[in-house]
DOBAPA-154172 format. One record per atom (N, C-alpha, C, O, CB): residue number from 1; residue in one letter; atom name; x, y, z. Coordinates in steps of 0.02 Angstrom, whole numbers. Glycine has a CB too. Example, Ala and Ser with C-alpha at 12.3 -4.5 7.8 and 13.67 -1.06 7.14 Angstrom:
+-----+---------+-------+--------+--------+--------+
: num : residuo : atomo :   east :  north :     up :
+-----+---------+-------+--------+--------+--------+
:   1 :       A :     N :    660 :   -284 :    390 :
:   1 :       A :    CA :    615 :   -225 :    390 :
:   1 :       A :     C :    660 :   -165 :    390 :
:   1 :       A :     O :    712 :   -166 :    423 :
:   1 :       A :    CB :    565 :   -224 :    452 :
:   2 :       S :     N :    642 :   -112 :    354 :
:   2 :       S :    CA :    684 :    -53 :    357 :
:   2 :       S :     C :    645 :      2 :    394 :
:   2 :       S :     O :    670 :     57 :    402 :
:   2 :       S :    CB :    704 :    -30 :    286 :
+-----+---------+-------+--------+--------+--------+
END
This chain:
+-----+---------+-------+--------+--------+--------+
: num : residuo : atomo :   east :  north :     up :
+-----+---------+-------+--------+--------+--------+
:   1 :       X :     N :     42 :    -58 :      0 :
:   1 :       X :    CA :      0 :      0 :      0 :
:   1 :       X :     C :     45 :     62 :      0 :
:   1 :       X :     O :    100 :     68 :     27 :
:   1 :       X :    CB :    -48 :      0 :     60 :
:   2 :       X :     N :      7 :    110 :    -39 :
:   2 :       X :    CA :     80 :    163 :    -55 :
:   2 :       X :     C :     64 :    214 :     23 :
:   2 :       X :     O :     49 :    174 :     69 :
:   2 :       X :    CB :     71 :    230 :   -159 :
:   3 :       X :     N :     64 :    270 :     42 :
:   3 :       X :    CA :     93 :    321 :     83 :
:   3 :       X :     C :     26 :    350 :     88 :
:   3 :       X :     O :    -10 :    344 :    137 :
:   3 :       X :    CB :    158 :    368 :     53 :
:   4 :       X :     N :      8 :    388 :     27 :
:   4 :       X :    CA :    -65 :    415 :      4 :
:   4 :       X :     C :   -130 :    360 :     42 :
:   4 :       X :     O :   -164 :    372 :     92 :
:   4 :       X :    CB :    -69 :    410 :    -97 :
:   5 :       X :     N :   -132 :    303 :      0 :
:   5 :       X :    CA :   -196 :    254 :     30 :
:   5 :       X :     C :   -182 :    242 :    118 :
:   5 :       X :     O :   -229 :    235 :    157 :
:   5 :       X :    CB :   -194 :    164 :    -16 :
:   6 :       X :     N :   -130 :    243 :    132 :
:   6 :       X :    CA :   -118 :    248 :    215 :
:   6 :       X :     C :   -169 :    326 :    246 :
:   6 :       X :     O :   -213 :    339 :    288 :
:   6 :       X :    CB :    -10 :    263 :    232 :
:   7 :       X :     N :   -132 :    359 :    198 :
:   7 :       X :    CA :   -166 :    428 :    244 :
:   7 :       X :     C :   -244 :    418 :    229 :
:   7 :       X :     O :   -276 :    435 :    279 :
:   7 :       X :    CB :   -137 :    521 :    210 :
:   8 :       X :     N :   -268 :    406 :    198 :
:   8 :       X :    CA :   -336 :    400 :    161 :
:   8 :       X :     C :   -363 :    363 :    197 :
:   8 :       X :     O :   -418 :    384 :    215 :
:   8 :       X :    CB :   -341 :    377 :     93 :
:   9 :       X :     N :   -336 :    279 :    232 :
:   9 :       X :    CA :   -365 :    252 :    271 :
:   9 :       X :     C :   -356 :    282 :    354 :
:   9 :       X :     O :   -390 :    259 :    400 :
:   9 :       X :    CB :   -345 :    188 :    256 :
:  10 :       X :     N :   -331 :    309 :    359 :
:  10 :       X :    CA :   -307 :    347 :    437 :
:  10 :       X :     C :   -399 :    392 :    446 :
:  10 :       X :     O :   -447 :    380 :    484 :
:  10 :       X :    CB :   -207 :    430 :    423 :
:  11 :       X :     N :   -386 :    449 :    387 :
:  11 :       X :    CA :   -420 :    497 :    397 :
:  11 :       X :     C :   -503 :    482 :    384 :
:  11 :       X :     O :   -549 :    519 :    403 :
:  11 :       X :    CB :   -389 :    549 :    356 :
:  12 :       X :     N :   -513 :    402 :    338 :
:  12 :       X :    CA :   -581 :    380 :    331 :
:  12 :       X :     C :   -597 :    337 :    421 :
:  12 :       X :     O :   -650 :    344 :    451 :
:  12 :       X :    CB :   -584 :    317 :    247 :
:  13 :       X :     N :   -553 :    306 :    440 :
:  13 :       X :    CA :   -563 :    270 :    492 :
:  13 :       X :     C :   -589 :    331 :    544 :
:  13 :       X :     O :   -648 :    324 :    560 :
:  13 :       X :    CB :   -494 :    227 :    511 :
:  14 :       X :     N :   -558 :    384 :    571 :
:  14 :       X :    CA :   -553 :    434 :    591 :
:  14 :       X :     C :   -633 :    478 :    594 :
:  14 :       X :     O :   -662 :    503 :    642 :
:  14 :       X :    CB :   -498 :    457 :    551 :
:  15 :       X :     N :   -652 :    474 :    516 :
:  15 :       X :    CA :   -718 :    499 :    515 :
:  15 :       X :     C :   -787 :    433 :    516 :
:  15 :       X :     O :   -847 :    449 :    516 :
:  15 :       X :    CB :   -717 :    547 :    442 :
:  16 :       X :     N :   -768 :    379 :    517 :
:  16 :       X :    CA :   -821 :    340 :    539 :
:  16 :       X :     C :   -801 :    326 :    618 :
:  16 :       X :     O :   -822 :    273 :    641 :
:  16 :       X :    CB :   -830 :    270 :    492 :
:  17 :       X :     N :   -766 :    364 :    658 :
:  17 :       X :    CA :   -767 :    353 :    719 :
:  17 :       X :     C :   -811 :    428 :    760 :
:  17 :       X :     O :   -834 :    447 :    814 :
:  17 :       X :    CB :   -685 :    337 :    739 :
:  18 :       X :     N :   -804 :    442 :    708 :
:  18 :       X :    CA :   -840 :    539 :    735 :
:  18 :       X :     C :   -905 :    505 :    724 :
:  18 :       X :     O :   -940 :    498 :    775 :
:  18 :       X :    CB :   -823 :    638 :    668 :
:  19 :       X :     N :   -928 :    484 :    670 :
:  19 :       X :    CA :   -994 :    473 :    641 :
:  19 :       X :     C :  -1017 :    418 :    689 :
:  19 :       X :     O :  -1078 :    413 :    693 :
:  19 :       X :    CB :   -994 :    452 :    559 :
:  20 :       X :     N :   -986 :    379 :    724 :
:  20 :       X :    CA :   -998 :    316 :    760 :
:  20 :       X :     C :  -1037 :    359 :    838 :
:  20 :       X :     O :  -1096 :    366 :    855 :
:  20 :       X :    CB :   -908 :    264 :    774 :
:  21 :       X :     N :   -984 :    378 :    863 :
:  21 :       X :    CA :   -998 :    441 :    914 :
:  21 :       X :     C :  -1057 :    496 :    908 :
:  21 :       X :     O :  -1099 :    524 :    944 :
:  21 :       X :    CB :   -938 :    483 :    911 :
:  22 :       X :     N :  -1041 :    494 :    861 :
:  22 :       X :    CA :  -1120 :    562 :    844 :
:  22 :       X :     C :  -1194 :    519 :    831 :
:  22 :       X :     O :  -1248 :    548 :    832 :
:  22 :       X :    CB :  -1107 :    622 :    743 :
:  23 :       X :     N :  -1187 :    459 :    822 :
:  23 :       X :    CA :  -1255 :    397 :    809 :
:  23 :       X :     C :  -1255 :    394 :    728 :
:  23 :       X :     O :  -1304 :    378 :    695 :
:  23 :       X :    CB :  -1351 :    428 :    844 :
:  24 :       X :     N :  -1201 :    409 :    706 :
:  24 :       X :    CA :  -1240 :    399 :    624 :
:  24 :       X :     C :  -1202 :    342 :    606 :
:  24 :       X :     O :  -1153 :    318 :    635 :
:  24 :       X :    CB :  -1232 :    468 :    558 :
:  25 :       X :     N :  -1244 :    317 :    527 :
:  25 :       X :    CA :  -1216 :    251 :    502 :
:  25 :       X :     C :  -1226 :    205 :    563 :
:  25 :       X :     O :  -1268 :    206 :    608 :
:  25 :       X :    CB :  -1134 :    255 :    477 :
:  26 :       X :     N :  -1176 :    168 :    551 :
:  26 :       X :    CA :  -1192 :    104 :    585 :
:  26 :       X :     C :  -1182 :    118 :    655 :
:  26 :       X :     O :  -1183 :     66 :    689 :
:  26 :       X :    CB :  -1149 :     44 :    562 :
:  27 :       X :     N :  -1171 :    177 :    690 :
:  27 :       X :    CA :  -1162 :    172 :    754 :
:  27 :       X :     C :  -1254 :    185 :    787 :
:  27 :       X :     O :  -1273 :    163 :    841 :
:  27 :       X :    CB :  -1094 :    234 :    777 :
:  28 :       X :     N :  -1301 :    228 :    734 :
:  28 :       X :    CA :  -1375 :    217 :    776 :
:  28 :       X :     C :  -1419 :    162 :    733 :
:  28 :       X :     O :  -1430 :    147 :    674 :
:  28 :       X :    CB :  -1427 :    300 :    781 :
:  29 :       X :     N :  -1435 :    143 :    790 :
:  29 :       X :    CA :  -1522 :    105 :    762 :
:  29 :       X :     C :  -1565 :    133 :    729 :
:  29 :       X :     O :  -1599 :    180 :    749 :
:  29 :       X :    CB :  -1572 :     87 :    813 :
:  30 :       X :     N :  -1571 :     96 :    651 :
:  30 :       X :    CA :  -1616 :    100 :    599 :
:  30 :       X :     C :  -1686 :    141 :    655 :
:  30 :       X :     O :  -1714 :    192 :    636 :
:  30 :       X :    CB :  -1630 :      9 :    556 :
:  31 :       X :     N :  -1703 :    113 :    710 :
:  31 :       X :    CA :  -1767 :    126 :    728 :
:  31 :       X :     C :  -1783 :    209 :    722 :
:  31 :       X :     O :  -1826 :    240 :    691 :
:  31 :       X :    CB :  -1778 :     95 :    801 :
:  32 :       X :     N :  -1706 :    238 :    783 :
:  32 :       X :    CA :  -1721 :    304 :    777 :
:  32 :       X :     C :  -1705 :    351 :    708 :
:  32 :       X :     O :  -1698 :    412 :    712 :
:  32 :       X :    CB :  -1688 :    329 :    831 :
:  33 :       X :     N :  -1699 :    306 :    634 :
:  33 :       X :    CA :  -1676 :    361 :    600 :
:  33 :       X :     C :  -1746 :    383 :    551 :
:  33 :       X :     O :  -1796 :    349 :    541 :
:  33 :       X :    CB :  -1603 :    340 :    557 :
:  34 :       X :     N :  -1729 :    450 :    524 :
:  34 :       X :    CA :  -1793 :    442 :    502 :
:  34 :       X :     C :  -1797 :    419 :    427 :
:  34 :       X :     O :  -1742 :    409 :    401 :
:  34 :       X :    CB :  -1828 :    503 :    514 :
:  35 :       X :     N :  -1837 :    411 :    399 :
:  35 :       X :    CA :  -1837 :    388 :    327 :
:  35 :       X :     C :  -1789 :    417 :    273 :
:  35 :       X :     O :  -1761 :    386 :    227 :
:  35 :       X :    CB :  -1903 :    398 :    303 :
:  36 :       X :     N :  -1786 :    468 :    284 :
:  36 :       X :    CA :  -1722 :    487 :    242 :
:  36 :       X :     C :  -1652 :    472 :    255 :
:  36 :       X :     O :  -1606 :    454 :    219 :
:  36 :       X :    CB :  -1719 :    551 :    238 :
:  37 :       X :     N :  -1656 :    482 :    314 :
:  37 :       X :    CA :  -1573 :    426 :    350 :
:  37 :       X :     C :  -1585 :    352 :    345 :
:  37 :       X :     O :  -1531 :    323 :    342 :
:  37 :       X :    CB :  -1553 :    434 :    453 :
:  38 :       X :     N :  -1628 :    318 :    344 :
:  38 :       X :    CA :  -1611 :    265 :    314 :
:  38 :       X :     C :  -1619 :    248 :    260 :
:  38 :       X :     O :  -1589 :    196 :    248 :
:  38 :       X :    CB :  -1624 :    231 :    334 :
:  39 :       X :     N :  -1647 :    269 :    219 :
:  39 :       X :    CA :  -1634 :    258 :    127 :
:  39 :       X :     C :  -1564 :    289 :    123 :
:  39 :       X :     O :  -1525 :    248 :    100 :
:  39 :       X :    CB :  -1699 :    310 :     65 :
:  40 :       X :     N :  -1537 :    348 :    137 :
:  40 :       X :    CA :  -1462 :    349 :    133 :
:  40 :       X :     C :  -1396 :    318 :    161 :
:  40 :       X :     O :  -1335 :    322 :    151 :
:  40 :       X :    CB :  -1454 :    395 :    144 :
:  41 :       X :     N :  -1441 :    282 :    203 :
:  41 :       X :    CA :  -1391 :    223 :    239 :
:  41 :       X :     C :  -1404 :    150 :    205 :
:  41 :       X :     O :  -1365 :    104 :    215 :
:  41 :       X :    CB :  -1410 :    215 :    329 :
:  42 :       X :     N :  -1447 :    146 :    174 :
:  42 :       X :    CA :  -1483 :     84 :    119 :
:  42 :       X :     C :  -1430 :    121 :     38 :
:  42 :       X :     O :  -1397 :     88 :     -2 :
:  42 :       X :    CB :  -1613 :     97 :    108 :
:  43 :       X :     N :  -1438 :    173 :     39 :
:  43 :       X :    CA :  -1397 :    187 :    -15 :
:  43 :       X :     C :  -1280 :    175 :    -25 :
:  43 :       X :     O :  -1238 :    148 :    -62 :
:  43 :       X :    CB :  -1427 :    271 :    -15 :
:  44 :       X :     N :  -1284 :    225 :     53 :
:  44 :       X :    CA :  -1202 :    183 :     65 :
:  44 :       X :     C :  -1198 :    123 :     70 :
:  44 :       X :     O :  -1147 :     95 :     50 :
:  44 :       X :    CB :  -1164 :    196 :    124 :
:  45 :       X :     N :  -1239 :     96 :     91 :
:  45 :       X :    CA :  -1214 :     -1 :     91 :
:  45 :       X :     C :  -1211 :    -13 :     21 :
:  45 :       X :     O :  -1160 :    -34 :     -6 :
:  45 :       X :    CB :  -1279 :    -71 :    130 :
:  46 :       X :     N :  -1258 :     -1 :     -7 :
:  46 :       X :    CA :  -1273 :    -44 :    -96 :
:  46 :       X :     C :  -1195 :    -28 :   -129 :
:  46 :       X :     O :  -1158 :    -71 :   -154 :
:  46 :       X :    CB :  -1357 :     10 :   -164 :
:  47 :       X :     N :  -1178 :     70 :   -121 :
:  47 :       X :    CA :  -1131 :     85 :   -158 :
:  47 :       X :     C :  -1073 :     52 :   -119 :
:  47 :       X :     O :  -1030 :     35 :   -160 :
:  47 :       X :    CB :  -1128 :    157 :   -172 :
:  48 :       X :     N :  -1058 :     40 :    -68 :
:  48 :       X :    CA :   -989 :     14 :    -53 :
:  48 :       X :     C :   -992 :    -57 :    -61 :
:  48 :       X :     O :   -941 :    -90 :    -70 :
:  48 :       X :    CB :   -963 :     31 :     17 :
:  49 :       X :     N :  -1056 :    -84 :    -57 :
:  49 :       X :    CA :  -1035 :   -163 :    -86 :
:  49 :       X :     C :  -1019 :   -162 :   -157 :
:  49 :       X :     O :   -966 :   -191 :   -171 :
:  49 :       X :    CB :  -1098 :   -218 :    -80 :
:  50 :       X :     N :  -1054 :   -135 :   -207 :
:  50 :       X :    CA :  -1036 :   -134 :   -258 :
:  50 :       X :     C :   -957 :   -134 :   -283 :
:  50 :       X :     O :   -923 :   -176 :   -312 :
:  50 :       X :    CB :  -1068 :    -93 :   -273 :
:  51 :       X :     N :   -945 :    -69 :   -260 :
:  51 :       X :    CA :   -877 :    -21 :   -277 :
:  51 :       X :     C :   -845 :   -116 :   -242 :
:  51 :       X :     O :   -808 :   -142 :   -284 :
:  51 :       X :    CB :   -855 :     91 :   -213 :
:  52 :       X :     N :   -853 :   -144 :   -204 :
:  52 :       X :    CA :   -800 :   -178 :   -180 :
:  52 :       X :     C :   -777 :   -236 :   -256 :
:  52 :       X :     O :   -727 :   -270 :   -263 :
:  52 :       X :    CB :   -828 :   -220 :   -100 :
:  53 :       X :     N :   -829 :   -227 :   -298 :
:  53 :       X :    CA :   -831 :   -288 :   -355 :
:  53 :       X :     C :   -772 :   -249 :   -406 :
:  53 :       X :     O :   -736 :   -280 :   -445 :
:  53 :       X :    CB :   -925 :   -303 :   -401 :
:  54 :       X :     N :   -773 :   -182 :   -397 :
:  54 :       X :    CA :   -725 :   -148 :   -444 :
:  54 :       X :     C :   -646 :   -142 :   -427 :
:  54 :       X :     O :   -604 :   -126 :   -468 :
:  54 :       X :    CB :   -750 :    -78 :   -453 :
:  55 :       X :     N :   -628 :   -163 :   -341 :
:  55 :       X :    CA :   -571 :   -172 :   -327 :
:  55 :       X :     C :   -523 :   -216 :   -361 :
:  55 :       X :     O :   -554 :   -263 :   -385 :
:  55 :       X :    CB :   -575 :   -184 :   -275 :
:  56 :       X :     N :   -453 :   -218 :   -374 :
:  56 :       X :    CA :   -409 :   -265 :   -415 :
:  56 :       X :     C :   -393 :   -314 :   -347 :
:  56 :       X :     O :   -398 :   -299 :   -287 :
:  56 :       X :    CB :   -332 :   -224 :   -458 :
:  57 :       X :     N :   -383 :   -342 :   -361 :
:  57 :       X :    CA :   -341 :   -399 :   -314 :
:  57 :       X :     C :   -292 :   -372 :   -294 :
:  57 :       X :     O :   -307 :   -364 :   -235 :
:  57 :       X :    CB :   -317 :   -464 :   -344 :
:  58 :       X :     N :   -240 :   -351 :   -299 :
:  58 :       X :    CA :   -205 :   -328 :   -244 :
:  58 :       X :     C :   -244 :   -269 :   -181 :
:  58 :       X :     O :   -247 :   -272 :   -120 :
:  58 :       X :    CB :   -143 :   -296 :   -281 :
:  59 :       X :     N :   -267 :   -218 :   -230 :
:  59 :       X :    CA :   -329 :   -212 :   -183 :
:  59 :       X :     C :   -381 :   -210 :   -105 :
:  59 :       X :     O :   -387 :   -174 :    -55 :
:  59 :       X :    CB :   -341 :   -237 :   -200 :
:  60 :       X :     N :   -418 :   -290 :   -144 :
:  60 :       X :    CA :   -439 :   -328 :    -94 :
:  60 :       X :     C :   -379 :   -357 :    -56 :
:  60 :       X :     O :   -397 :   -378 :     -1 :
:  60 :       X :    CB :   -483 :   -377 :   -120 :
:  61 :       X :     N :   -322 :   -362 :    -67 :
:  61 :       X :    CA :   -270 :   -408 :    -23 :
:  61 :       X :     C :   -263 :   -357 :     39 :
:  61 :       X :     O :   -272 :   -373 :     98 :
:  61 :       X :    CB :   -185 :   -427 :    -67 :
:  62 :       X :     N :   -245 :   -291 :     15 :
:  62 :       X :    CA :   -224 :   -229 :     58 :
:  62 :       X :     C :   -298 :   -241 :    123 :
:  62 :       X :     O :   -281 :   -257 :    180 :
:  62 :       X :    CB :   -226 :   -136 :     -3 :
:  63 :       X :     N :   -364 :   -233 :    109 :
:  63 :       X :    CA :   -400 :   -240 :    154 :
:  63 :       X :     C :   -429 :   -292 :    189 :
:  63 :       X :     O :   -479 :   -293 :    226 :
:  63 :       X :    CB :   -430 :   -216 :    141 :
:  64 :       X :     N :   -377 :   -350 :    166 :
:  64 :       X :    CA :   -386 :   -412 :    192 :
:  64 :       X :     C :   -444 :   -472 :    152 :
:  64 :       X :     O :   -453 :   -528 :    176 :
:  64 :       X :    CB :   -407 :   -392 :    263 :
:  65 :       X :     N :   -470 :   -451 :    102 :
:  65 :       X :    CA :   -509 :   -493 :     56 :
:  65 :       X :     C :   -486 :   -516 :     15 :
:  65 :       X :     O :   -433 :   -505 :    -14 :
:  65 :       X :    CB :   -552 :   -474 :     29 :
:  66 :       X :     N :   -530 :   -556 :      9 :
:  66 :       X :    CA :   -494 :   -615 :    -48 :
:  66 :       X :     C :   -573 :   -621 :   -114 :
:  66 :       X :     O :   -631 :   -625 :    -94 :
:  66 :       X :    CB :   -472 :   -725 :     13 :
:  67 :       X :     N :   -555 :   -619 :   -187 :
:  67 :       X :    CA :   -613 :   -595 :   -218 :
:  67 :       X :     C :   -684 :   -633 :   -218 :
:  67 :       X :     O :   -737 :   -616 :   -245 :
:  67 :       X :    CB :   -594 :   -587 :   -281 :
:  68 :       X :     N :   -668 :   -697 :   -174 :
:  68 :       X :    CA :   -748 :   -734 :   -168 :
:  68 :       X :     C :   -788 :   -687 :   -105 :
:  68 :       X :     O :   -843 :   -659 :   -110 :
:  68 :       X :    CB :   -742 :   -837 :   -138 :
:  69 :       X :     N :   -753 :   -688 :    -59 :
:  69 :       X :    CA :   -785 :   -634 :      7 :
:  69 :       X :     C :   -806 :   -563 :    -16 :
:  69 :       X :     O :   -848 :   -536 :     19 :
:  69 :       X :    CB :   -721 :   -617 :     70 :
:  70 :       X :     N :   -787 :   -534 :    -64 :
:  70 :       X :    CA :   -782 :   -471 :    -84 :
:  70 :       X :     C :   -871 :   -493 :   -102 :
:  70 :       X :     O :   -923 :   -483 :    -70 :
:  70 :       X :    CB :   -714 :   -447 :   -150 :
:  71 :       X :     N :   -854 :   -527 :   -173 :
:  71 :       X :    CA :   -910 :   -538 :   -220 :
:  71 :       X :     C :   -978 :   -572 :   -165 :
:  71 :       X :     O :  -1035 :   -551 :   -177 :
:  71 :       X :    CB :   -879 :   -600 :   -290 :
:  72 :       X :     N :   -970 :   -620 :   -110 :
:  72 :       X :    CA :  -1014 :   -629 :    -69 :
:  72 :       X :     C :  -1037 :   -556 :    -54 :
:  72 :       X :     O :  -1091 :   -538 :    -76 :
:  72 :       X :    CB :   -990 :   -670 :    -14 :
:  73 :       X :     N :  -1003 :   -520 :    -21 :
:  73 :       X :    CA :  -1015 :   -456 :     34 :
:  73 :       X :     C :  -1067 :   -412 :    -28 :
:  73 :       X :     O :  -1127 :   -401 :    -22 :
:  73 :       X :    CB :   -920 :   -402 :     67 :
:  74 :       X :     N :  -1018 :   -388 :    -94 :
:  74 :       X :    CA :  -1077 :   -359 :   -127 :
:  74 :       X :     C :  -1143 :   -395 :   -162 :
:  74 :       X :     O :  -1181 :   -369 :   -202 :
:  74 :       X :    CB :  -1048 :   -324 :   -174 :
:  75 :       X :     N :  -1145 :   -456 :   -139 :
:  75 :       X :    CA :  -1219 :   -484 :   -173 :
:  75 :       X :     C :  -1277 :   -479 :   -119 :
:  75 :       X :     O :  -1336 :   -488 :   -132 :
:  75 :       X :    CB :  -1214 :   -572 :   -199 :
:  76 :       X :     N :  -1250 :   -462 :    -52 :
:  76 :       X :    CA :  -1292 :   -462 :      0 :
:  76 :       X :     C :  -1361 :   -413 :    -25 :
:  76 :       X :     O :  -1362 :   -395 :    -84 :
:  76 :       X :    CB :  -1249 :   -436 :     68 :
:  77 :       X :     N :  -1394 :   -401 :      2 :
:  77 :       X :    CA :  -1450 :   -343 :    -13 :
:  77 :       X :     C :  -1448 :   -306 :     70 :
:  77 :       X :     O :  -1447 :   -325 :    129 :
:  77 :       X :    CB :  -1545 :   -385 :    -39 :
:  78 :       X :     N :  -1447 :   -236 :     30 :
:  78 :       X :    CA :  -1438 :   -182 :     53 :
:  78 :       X :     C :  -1469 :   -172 :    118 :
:  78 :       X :     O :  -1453 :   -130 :    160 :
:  78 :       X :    CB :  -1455 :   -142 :      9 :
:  79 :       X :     N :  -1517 :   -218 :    120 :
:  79 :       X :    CA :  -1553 :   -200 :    193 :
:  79 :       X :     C :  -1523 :   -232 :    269 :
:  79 :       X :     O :  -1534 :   -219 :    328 :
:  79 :       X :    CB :  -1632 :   -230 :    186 :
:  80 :       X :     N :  -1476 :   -282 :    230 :
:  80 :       X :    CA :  -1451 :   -302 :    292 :
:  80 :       X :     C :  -1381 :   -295 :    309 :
:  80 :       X :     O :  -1347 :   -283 :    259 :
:  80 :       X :    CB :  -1466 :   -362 :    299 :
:  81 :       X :     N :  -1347 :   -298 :    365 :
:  81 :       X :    CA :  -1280 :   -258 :    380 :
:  81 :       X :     C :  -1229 :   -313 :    371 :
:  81 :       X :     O :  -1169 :   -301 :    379 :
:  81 :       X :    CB :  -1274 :   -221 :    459 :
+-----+---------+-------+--------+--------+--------+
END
């Protein structure tokens, strides 16, 4: 992994820990969100499973996947975590 994707993963980890803390995404319950927070949380899952089918194999190696787990993870449906 080059220098750049390090900082990139530092500063994404970083902001799903703010977002975790503040209740959003996966840190609150679907119950309290309201319909528009969860169709946009139905929307980040779909797009990051997807995007995971467009990773190269080295890639997936860097985040620890291997391309059958990848391709499992994005066939899931969106509604579930």
């Amino acid at each position: 992994m080059n220098g750049l994707s390090d900082v990139r993963l530092t500063v994404k980890a970083e902001e799903l820990q703010e977002d975790a803390r503040a209740g959003h995404l996966y840190g609150r319950s679907s119950k309290g969100a309201t319909l528009v927070e969860r169709w946009q949380l139905f929307y980040r899952r779909l797009s990051t499973r997807r995007a995971l089918l467009e990773l190269s194999d080295e890639q997936l190696k860097d985040v620890g996947l291997t391309r059958e787990q990848a391709r499992s993870e994005a066939l899931r449906p969106f509604w579930t975590l």
